[in-house]
PDB file as gemmi writes it, atoms N, CA and C in Angstrom:
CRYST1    1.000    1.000    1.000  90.00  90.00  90.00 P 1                      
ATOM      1  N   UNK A   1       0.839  -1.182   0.000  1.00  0.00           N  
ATOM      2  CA  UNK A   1       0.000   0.000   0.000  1.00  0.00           C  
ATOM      3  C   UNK A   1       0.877   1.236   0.000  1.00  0.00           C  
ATOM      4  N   UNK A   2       0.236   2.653  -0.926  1.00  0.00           N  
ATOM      5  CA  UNK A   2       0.890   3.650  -0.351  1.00  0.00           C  
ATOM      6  C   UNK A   2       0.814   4.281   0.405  1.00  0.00           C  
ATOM      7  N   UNK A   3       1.622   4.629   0.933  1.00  0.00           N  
ATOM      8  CA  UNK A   3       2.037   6.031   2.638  1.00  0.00           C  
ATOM      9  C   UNK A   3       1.952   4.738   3.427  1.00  0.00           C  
ATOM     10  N   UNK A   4       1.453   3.790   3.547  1.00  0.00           N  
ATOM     11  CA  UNK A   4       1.819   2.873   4.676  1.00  0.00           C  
ATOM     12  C   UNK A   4       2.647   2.272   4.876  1.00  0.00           C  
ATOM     13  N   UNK A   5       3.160   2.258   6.204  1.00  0.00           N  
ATOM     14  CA  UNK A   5       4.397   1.334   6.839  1.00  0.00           C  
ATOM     15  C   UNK A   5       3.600   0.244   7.893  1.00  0.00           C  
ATOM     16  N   UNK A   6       4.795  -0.742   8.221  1.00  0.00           N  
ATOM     17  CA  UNK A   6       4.292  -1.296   9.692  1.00  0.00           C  
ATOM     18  C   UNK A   6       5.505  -1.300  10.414  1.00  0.00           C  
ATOM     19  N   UNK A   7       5.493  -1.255  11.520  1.00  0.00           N  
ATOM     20  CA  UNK A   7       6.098  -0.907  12.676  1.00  0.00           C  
ATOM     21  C   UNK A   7       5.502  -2.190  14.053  1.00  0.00           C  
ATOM     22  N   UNK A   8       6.150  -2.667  14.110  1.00  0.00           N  
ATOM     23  CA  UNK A   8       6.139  -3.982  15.135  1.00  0.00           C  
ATOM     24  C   UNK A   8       4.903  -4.645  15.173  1.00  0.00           C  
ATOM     25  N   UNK A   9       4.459  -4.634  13.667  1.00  0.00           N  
ATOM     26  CA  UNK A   9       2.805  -5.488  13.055  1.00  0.00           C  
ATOM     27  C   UNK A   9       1.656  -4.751  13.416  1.00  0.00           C  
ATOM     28  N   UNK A  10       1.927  -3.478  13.540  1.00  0.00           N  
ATOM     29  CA  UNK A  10       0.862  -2.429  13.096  1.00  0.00           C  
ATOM     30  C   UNK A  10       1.449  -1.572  12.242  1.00  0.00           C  
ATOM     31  N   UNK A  11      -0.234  -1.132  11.311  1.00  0.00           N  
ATOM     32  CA  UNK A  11       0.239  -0.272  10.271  1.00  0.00           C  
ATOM     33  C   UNK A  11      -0.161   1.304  10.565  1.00  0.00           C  
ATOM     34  N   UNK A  12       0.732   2.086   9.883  1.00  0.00           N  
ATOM     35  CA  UNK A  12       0.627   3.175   9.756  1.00  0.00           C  
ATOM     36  C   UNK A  12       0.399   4.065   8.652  1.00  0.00           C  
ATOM     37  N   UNK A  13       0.032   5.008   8.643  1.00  0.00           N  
ATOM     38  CA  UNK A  13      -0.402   6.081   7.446  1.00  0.00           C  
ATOM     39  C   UNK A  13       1.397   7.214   6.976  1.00  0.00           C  
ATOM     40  N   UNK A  14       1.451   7.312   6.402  1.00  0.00           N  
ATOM     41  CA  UNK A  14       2.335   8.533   6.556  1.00  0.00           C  
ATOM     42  C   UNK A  14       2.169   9.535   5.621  1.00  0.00           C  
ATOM     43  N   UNK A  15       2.287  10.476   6.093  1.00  0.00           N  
ATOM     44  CA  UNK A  15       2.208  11.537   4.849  1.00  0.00           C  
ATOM     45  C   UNK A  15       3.185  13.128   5.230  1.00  0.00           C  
ATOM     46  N   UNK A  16       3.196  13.737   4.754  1.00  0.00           N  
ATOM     47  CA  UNK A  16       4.419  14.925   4.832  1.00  0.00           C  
ATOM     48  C   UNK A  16       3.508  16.122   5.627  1.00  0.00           C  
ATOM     49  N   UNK A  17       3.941  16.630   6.658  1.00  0.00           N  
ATOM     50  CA  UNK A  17       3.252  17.633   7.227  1.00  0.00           C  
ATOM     51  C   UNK A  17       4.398  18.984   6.798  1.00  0.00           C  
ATOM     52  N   UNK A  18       4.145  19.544   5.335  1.00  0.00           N  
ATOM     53  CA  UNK A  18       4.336  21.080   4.912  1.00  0.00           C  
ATOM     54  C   UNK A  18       4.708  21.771   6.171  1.00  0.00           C  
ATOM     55  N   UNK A  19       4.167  22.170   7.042  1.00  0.00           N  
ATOM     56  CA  UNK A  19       4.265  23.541   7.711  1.00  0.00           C  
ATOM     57  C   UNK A  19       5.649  22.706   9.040  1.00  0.00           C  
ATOM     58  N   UNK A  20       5.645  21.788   9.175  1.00  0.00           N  
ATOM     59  CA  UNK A  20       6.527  21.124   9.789  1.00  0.00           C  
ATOM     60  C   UNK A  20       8.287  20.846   9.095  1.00  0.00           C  
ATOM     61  N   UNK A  21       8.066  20.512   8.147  1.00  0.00           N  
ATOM     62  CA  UNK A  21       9.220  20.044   6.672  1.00  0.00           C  
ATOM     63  C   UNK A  21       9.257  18.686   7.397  1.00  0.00           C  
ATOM     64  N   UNK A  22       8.744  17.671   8.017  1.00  0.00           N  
ATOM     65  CA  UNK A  22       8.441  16.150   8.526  1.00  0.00           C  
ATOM     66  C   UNK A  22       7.626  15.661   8.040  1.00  0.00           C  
ATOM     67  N   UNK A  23       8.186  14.230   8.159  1.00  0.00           N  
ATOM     68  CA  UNK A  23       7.176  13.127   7.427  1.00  0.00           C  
ATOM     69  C   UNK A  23       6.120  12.838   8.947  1.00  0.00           C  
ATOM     70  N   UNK A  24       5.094  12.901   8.548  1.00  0.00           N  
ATOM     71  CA  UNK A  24       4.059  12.671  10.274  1.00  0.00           C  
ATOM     72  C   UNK A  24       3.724  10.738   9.971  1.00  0.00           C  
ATOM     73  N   UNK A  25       3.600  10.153  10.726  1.00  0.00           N  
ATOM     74  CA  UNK A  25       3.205   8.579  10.588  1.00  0.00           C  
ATOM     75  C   UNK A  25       2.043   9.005  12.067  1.00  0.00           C  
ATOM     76  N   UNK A  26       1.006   7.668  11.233  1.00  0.00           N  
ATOM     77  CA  UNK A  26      -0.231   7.877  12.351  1.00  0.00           C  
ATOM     78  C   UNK A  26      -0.441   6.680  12.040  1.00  0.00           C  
ATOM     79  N   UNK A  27      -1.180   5.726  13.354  1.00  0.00           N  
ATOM     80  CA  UNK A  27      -0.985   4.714  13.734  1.00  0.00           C  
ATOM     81  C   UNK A  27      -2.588   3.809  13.344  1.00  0.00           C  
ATOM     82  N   UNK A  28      -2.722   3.062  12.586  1.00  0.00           N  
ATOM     83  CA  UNK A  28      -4.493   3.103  12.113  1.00  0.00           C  
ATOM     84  C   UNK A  28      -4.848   1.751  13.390  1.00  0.00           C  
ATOM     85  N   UNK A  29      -5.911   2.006  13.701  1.00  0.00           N  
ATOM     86  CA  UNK A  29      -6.462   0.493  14.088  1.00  0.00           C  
ATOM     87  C   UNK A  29      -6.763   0.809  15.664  1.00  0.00           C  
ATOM     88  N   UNK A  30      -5.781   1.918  16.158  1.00  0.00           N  
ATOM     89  CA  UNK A  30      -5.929   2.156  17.626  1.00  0.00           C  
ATOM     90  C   UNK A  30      -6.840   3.103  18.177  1.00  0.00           C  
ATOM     91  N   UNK A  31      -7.252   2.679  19.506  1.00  0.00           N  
ATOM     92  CA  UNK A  31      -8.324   3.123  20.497  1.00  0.00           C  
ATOM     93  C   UNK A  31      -7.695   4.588  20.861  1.00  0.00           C  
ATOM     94  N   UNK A  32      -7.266   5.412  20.400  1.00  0.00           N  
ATOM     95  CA  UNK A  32      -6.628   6.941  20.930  1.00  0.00           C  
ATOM     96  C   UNK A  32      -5.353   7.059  19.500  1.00  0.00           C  
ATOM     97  N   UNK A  33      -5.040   8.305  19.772  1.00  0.00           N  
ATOM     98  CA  UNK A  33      -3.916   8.989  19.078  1.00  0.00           C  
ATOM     99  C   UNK A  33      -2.771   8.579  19.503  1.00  0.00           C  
ATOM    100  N   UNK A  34      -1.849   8.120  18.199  1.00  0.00           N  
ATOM    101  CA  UNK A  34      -0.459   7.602  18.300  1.00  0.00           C  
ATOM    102  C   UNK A  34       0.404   7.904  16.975  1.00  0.00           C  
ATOM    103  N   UNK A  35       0.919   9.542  17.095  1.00  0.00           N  
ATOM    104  CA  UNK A  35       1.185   9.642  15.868  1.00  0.00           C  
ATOM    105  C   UNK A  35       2.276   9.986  16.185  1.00  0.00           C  
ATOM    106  N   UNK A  36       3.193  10.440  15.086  1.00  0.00           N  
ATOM    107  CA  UNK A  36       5.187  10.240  14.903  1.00  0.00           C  
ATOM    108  C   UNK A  36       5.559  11.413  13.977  1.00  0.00           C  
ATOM    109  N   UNK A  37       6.878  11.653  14.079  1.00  0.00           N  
ATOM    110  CA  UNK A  37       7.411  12.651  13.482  1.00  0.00           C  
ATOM    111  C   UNK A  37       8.959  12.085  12.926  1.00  0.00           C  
ATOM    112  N   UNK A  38       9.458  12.239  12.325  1.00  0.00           N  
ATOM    113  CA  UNK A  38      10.584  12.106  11.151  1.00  0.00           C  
ATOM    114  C   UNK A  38      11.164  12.799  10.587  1.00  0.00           C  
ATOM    115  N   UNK A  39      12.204  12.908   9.959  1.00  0.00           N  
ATOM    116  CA  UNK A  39      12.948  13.537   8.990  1.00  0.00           C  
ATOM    117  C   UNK A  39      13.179  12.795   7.770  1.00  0.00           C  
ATOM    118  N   UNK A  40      13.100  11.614   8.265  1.00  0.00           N  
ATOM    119  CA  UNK A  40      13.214  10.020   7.343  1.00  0.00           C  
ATOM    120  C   UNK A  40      12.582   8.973   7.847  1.00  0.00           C  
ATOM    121  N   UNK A  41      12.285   8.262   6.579  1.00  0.00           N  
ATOM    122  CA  UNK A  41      11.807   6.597   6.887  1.00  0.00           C  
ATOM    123  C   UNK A  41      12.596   6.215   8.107  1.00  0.00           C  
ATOM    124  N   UNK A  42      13.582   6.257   8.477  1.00  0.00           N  
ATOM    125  CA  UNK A  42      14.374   5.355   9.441  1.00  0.00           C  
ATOM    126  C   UNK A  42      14.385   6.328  10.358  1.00  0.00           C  
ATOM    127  N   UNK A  43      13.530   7.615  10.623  1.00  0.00           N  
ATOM    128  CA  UNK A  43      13.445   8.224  11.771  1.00  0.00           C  
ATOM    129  C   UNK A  43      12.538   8.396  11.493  1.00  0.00           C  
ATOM    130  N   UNK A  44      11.133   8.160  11.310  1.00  0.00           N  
ATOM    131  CA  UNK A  44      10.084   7.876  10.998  1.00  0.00           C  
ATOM    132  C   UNK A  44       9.416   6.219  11.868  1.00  0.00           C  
ATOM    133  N   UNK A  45      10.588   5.420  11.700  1.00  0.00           N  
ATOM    134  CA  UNK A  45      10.339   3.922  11.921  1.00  0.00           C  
ATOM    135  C   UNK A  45      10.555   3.980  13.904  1.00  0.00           C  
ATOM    136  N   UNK A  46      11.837   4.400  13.562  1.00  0.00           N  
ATOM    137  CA  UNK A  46      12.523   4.651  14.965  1.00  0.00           C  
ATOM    138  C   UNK A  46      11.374   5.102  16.199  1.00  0.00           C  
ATOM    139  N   UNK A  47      11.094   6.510  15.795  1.00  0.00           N  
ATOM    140  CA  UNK A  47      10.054   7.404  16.607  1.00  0.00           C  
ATOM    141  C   UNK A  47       8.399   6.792  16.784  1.00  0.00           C  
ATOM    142  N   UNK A  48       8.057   5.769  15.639  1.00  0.00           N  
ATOM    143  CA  UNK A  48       7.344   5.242  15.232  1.00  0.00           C  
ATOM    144  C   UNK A  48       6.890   4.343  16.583  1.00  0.00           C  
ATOM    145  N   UNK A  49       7.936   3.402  16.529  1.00  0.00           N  
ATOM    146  CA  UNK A  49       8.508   2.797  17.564  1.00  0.00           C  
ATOM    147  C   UNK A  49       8.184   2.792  18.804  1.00  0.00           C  
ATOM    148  N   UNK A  50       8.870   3.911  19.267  1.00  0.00           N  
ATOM    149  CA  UNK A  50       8.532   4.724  20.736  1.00  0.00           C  
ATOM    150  C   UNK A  50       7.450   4.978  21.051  1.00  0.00           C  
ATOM    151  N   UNK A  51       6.901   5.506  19.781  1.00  0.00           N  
ATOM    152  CA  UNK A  51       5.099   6.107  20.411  1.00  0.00           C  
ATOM    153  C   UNK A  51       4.487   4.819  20.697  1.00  0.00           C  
ATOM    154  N   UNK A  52       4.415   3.985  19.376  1.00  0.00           N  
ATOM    155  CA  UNK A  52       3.686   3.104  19.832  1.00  0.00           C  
ATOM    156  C   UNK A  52       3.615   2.055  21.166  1.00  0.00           C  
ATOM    157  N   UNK A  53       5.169   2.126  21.603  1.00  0.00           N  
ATOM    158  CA  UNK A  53       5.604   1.852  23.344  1.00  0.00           C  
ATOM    159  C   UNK A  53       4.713   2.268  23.760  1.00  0.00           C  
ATOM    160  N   UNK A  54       5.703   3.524  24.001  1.00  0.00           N  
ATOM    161  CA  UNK A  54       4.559   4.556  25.267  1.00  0.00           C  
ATOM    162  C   UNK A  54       2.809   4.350  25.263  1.00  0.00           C  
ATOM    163  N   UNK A  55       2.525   4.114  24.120  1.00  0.00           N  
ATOM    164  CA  UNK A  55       0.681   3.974  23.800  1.00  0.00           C  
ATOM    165  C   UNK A  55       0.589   2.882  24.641  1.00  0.00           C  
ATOM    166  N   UNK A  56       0.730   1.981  24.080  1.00  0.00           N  
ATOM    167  CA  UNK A  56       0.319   0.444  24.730  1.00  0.00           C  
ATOM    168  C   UNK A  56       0.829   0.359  26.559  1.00  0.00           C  
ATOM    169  N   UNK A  57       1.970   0.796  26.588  1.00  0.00           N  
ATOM    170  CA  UNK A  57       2.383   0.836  27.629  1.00  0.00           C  
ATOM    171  C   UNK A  57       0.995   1.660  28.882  1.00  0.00           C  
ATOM    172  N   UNK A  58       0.646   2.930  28.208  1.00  0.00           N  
ATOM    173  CA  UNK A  58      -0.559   3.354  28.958  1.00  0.00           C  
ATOM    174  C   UNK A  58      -1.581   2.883  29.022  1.00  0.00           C  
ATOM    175  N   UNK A  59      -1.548   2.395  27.626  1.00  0.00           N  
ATOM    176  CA  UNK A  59      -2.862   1.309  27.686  1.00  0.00           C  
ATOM    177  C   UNK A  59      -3.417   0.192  28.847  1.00  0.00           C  
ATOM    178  N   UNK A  60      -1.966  -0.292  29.264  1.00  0.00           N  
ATOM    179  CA  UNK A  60      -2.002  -1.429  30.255  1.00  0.00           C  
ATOM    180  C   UNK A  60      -1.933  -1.019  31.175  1.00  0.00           C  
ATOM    181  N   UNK A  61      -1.080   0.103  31.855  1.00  0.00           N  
ATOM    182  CA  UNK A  61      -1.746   0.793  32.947  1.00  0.00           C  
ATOM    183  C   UNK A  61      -2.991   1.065  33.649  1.00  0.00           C  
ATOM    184  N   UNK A  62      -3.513   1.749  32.442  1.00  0.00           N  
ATOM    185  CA  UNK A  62      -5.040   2.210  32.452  1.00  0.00           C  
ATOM    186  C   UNK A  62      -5.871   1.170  32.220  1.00  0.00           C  
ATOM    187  N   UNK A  63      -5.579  -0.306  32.223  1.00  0.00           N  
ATOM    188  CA  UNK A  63      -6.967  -1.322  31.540  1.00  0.00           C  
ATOM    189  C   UNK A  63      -7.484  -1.159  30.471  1.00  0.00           C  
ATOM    190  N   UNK A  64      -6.864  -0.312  29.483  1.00  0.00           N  
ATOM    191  CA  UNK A  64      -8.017   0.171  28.009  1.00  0.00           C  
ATOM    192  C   UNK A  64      -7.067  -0.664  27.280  1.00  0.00           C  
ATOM    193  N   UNK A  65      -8.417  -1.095  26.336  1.00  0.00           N  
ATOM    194  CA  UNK A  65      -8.095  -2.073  25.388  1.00  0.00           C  
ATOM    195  C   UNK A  65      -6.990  -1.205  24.066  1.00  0.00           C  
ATOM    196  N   UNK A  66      -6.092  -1.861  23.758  1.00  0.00           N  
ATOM    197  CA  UNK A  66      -5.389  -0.646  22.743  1.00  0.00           C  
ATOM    198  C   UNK A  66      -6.069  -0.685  21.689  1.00  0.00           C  
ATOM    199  N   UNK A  67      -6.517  -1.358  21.082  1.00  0.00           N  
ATOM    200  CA  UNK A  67      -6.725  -1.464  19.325  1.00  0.00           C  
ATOM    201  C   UNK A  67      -8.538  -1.117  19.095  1.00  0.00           C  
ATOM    202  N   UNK A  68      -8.713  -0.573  18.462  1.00  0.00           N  
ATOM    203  CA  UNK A  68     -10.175  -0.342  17.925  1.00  0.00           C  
ATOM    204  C   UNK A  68     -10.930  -1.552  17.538  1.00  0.00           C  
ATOM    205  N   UNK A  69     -12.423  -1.708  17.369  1.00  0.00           N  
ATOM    206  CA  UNK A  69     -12.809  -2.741  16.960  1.00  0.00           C  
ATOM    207  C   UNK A  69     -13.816  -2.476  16.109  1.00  0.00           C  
ATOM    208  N   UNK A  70     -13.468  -2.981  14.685  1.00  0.00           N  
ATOM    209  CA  UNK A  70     -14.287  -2.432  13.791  1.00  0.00           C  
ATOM    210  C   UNK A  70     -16.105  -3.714  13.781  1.00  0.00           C  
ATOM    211  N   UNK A  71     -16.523  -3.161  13.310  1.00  0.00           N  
ATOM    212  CA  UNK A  71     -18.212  -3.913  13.234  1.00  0.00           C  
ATOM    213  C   UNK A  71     -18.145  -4.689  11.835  1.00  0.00           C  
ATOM    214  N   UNK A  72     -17.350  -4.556  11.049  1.00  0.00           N  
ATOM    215  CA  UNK A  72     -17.304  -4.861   9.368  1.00  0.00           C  
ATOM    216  C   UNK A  72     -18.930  -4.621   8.755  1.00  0.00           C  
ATOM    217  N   UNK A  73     -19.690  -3.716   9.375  1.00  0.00           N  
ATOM    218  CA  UNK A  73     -20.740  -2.470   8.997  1.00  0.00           C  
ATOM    219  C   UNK A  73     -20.466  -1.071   8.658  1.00  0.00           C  
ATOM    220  N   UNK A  74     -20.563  -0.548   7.731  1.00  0.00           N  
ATOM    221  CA  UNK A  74     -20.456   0.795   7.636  1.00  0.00           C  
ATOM    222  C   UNK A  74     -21.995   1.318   6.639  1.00  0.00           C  
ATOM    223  N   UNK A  75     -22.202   2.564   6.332  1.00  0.00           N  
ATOM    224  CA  UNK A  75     -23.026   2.948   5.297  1.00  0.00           C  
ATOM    225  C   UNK A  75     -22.120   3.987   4.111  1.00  0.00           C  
ATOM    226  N   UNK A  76     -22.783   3.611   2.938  1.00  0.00           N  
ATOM    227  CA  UNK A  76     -21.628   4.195   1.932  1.00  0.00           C  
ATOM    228  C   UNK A  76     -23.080   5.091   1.355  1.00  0.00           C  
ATOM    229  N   UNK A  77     -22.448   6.384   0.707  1.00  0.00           N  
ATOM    230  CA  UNK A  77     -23.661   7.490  -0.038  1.00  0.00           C  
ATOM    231  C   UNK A  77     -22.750   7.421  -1.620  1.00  0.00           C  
ATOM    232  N   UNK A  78     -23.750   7.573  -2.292  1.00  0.00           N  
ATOM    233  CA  UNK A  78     -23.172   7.192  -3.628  1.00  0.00           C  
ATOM    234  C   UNK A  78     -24.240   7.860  -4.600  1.00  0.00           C  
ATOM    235  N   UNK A  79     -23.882   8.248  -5.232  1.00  0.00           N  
ATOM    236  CA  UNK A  79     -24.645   9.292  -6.529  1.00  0.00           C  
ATOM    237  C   UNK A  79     -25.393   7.970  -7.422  1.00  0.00           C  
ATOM    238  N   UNK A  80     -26.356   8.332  -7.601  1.00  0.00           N  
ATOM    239  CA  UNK A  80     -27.649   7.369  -7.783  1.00  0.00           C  
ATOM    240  C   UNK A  80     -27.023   6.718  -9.249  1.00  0.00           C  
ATOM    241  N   UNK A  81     -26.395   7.417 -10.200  1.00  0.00           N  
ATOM    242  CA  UNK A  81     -26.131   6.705 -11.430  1.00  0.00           C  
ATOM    243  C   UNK A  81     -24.650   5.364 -10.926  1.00  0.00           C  
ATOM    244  N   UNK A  82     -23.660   6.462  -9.966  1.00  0.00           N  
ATOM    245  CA  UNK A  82     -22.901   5.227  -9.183  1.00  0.00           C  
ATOM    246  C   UNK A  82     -23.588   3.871  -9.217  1.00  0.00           C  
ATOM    247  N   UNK A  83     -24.354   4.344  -8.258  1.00  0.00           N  
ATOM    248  CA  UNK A  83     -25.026   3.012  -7.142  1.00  0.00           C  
ATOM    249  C   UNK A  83     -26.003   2.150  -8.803  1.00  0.00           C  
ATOM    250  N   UNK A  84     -26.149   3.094  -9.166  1.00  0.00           N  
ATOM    251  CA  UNK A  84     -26.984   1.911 -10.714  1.00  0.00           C  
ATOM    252  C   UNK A  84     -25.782   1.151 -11.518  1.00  0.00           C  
ATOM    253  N   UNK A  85     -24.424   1.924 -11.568  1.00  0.00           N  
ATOM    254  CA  UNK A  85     -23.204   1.414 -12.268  1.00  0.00           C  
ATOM    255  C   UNK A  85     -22.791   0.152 -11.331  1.00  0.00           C  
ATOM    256  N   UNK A  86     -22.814   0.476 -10.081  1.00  0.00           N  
ATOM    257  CA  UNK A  86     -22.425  -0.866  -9.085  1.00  0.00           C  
ATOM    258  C   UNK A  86     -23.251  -2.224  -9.530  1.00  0.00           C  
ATOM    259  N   UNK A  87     -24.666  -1.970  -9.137  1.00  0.00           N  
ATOM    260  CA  UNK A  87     -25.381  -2.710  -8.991  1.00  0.00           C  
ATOM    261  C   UNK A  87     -25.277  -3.750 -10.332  1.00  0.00           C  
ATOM    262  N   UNK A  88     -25.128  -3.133 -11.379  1.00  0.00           N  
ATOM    263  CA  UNK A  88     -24.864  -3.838 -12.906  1.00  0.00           C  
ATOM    264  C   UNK A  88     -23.868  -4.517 -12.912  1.00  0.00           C  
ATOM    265  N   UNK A  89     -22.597  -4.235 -12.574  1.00  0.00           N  
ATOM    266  CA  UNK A  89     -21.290  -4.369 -12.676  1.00  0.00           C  
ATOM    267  C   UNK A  89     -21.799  -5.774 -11.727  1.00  0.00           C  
ATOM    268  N   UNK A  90     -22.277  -6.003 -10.302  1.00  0.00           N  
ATOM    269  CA  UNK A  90     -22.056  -6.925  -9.331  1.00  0.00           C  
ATOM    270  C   UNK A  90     -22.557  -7.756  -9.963  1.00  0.00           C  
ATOM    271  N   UNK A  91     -24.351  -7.963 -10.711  1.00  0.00           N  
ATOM    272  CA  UNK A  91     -24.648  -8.470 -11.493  1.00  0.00           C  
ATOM    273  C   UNK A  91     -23.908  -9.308 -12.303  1.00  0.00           C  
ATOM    274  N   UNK A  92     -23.148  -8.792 -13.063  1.00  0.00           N  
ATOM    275  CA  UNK A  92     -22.781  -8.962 -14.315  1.00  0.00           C  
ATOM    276  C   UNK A  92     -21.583 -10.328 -13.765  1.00  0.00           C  
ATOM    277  N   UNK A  93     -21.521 -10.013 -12.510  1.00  0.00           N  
ATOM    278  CA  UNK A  93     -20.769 -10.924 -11.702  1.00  0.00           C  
ATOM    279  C   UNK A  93     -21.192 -11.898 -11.138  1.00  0.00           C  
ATOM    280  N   UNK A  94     -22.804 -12.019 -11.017  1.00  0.00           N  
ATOM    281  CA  UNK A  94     -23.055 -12.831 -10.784  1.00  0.00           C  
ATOM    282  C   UNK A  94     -22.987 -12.787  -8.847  1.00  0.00           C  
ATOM    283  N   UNK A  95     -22.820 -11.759  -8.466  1.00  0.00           N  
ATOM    284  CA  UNK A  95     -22.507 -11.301  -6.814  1.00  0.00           C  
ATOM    285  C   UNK A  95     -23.482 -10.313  -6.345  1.00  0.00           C  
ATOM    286  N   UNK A  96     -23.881 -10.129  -5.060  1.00  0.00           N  
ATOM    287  CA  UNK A  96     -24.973  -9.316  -5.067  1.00  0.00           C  
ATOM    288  C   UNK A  96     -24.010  -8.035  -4.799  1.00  0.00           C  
ATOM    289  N   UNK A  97     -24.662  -6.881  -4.717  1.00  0.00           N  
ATOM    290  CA  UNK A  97     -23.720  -5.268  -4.154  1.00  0.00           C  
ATOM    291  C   UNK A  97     -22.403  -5.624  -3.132  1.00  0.00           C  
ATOM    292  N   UNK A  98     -23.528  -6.354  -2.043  1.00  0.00           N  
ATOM    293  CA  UNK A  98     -22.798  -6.456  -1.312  1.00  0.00           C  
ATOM    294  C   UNK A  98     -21.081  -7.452  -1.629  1.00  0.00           C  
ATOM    295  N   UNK A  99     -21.515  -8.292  -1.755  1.00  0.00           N  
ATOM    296  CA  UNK A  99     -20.109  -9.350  -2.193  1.00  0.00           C  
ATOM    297  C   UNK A  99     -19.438  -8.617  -3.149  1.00  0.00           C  
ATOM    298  N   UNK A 100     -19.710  -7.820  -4.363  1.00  0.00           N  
ATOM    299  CA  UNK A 100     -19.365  -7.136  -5.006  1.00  0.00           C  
ATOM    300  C   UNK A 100     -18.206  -5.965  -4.707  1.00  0.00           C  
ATOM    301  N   UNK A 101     -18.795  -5.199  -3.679  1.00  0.00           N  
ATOM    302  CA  UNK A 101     -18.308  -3.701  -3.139  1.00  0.00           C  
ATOM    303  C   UNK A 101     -17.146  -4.807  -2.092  1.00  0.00           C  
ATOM    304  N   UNK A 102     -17.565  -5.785  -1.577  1.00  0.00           N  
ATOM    305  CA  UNK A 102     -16.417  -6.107  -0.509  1.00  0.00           C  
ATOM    306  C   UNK A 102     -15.237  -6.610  -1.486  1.00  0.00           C  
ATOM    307  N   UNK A 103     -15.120  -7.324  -2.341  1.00  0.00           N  
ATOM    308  CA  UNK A 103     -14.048  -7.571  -3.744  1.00  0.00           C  
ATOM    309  C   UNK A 103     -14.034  -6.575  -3.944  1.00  0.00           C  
ATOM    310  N   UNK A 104     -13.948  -5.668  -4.066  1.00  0.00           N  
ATOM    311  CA  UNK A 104     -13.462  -4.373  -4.902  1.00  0.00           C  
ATOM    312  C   UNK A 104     -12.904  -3.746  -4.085  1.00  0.00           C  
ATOM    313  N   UNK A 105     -13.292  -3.720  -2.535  1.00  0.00           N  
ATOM    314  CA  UNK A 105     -12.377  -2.442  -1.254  1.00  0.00           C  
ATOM    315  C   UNK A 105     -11.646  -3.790  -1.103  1.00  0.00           C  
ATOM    316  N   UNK A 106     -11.526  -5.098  -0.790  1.00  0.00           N  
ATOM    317  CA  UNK A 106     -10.482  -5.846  -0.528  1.00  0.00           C  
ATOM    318  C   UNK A 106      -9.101  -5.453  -1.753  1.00  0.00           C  
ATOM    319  N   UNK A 107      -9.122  -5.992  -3.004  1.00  0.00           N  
ATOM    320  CA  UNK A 107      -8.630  -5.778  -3.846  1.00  0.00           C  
ATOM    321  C   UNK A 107      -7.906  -4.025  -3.696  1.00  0.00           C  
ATOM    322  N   UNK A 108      -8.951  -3.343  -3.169  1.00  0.00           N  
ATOM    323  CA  UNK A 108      -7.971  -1.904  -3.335  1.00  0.00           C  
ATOM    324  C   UNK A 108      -7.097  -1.839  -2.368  1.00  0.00           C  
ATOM    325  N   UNK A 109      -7.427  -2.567  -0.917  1.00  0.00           N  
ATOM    326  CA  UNK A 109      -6.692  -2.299  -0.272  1.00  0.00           C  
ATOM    327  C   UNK A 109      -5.805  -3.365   0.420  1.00  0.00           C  
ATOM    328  N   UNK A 110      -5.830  -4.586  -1.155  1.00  0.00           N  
ATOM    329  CA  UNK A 110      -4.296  -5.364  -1.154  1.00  0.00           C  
ATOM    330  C   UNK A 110      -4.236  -6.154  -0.196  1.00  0.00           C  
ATOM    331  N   UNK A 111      -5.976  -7.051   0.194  1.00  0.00           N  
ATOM    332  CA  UNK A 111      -6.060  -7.471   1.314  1.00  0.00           C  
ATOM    333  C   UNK A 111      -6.558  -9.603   1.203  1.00  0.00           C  
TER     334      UNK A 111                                                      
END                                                                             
């Protein structure tokens, strides 16, 4: 994937924070904020590192669970000719929307 790293089997986002001249890494999947600062990938990874210590580390202190827990429910809004282009396409597959839209966000996101 792009902008993502992993860092001790969690992944992260990264992207360049302009007003900083740093690469920022943010930590996806977790119950609170765990984000990083860099100059480079390998101080990016490093710092990466640490936060995510210190996170978990409070985590267990405090009894809070670290990681988020997704529902694999969401609702998607989609421009009505979209949602008619989907619906054909899943068809045409022989899959309903649903099985359809989940092959297509798996596949995008290389899963």
């Amino acid at each position: 994937m792009n902008n993502v790293i992993e860092i001790d089997g969690h992944k992260a986002v990264v992207s360049l924070d302009p007003d900083l001249g740093l690469l920022r890494g943010e930590f996806l999947g977790l119950n609170g904020g765990a984000d990083f600062y860099g100059e480079s990938i390998e101080a990016l990874r490093r710092e990466g590192a640490i936060s995510l210590a210190v996170f978990l580390e409070m985590c267990a202190e405090k009894g809070v669970e670290p990681h988020r827990q997704f529902s694999g429910k969401f609702n998607l809004r989609l421009d009505p000719k979209l949602h008619e282009a989907a619906v054909i396409a899943a068809r045409a597959k022989d899959k309903s929307l649903n099985e359809w839209i989940a092959d297509v966000i798996a596949q995008a996101a290389e899963h």
